[in-house]
C-alpha positions, 0 to 999 in steps of 0.5 A: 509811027507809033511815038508819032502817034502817042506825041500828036495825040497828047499834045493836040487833045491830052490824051490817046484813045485809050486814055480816053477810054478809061478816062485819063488825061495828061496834064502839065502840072504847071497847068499849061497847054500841053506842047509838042516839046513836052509830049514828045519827052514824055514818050521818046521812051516808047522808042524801044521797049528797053528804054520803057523800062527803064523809064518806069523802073526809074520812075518807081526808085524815086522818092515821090509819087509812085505812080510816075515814071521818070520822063514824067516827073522830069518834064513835069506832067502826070496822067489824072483822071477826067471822072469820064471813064468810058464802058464799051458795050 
């Protein structure tokens, strides 16, 4: 249920709830729409907690940007700020 969410969520608006919240968005860095095949590898990691791990380990090894797990850099998104972040009173 909860890959299901994360994949729909970013592919159909470009960001989940919390994302929204601290205004963040995920972006293809081609500029494109995002599709379902590009949500989907950015969070398959999120299947086992294991693999998430890893994905970030990987990601922070890499030469590049350190902010970026690996399933990012390989798929070619990253997660930008919007300048909308959102204080809940």
């Amino acid at each position: 249920f909860l890959l299901a969410y994360f994949v729909l969520a970013e592919w159909l608006y470009g960001r989940t709830l919390g994302k929204h919240i601290m205004g963040l968005q995920v972006v293809r860095r081609d500029r494109q729409r995002m599709d379902i095949w590009t949500s989907f590898v950015r969070n398959v990691s999120k299947i086992f907690f294991v693999l998430l791990i890893v994905d970030v380990a990987a990601g922070l090894a890499m030469r590049g940007e350190m902010s970026q797990k690996f399933s990012d850099r390989y798929i070619g998104t990253s997660v930008e700020t919007t300048g909308n972040l959102r204080i809940i009173t």
